[in-house]
C-alpha positions in Angstrom: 80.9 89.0 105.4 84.1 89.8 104.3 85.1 91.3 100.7 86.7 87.9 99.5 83.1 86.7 100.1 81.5 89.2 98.9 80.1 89.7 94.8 82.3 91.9 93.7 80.7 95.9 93.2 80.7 95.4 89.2 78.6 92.6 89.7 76.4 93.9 92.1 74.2 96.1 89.2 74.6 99.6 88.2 74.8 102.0 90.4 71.8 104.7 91.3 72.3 108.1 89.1 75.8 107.1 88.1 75.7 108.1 84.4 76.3 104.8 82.1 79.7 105.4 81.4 81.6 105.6 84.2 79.6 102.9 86.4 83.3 101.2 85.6 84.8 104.0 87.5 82.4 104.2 90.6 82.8 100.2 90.8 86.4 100.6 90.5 86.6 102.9 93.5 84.0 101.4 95.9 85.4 97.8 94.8 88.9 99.6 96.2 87.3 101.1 99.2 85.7 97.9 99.9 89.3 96.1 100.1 91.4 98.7 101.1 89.6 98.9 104.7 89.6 94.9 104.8 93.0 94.6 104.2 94.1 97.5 107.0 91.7 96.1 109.5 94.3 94.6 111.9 97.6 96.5 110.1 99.2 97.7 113.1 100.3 101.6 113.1 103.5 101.0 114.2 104.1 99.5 110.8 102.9 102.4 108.9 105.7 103.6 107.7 108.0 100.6 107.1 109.8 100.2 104.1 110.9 97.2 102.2 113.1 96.3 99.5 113.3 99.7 99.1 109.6 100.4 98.2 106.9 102.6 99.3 105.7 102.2 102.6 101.8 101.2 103.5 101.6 105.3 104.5 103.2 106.3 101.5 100.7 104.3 99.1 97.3 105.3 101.5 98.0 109.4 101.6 98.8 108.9 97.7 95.3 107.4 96.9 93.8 110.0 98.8 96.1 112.7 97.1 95.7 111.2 93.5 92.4 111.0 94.1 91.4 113.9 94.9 94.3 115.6 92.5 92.8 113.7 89.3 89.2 114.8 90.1 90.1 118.2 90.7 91.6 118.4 87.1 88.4 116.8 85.9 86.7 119.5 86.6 88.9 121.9 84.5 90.4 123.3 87.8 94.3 124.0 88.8 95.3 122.6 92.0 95.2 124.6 95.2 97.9 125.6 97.4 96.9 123.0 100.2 96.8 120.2 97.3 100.1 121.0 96.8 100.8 121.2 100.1 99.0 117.3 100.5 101.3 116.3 97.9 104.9 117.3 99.3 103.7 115.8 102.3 102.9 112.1 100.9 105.0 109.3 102.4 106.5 111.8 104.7 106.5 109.6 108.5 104.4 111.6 110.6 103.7 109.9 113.8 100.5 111.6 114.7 98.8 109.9 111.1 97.4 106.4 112.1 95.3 103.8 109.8 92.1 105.0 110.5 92.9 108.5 109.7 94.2 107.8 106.6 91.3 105.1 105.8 88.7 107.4 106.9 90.3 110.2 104.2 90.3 108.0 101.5 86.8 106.9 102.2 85.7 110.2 102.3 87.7 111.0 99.1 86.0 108.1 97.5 82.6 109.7 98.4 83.4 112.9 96.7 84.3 111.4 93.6 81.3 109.2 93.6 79.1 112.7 93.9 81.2 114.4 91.1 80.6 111.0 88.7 77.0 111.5 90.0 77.1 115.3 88.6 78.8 114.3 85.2 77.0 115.3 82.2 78.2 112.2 79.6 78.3 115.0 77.1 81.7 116.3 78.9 83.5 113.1 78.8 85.9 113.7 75.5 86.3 117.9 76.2 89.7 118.2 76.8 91.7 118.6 80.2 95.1 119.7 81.0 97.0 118.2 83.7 99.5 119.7 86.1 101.4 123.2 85.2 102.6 121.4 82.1 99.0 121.1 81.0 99.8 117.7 79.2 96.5 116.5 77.0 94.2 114.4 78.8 90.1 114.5 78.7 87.4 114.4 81.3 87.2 110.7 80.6 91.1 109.7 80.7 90.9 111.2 84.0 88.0 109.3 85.8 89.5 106.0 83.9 93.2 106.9 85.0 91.8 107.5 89.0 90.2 104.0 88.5 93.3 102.3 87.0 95.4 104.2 89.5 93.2 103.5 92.4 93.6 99.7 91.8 97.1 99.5 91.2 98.9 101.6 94.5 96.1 99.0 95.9 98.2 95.8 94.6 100.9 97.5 95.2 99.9 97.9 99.1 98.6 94.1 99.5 101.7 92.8 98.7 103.9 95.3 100.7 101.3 94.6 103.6 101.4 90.9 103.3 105.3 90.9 103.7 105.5 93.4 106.3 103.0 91.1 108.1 104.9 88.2 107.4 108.1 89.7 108.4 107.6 90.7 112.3 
């Protein structure tokens, strides 16, 4: 069964150990997950790094889930980013012909595991403490995070099933 046939993860109940208030979040993501590998299935590598109209290409938006991901979570948890996060983040969009789908699905996958375990581990009472982001330390909270990696998650994810569907369409 594909995702299009598929009830949607909101739908499908909360999930186990999940605190109540970010079950939107963990649906968010798997619902992501769950679409992201769908829609890469048959994407051919060669087309990874194709541009068009001058917008990101499908690598570009699939190392930046990963990266924003992983970036946003690691801020959640009151922590600067390290020097190979940094490192992950000069690198996104960069063609790199060794990088194919599956490497890239199978990272994001994995990333989408590792915020699922760190919602898990999320005491509710944490959700409004405060939490600077990047060296300028602009004001967010444990809570605008997790929402913002949802909302974020979801829109490079449009963003990449249109630039899919014309690249598709185009060769």
């Amino acid at each position: 069964m594909t995702a299009k046939n598929k009830t949607e993860v909101w739908l499908r109940g909360p999930m186990d150990d999940v605190p109540a208030l970010l079950q939107p979040v963990a649906h968010a993501l798997l619902q992501a997950r769950e679409e992201l590998n769908e829609l890469m299935a048959d994407f051919p590598d060669g087309l990874l790094w194709q541009k068009i109209a001058g917008m990101a290409s499908p690598g570009f938006h699939l190392q930046h889930l990963t990266g924003v991901l992983n970036r946003l979570f690691t801020y959640a948890r009151g922590e600067a980013l390290t020097a190979e996060q940094l490192n992950y983040l000069s690198g996104e969009g960069k063609a790199a012909e060794n990088i194919t789908i599956a490497d890239l699905l199978q990272r994001f996958d994995s990333e989408v595991d590792k915020a699922i375990a760190q919602l898990i581990t999320t005491d509710e009472q944490t959700l409004k403490q405060f939490r600077g982001v990047g060296r300028a330390q602009l004001p967010s909270t444990v809570m605008g995070l997790y929402v913002h990696s949802a909302e974020h998650t979801m829109r490079h994810l449009g963003q990449l099933l249109v630039t899919i569907k014309v690249l598709k369409n185009s060769v």
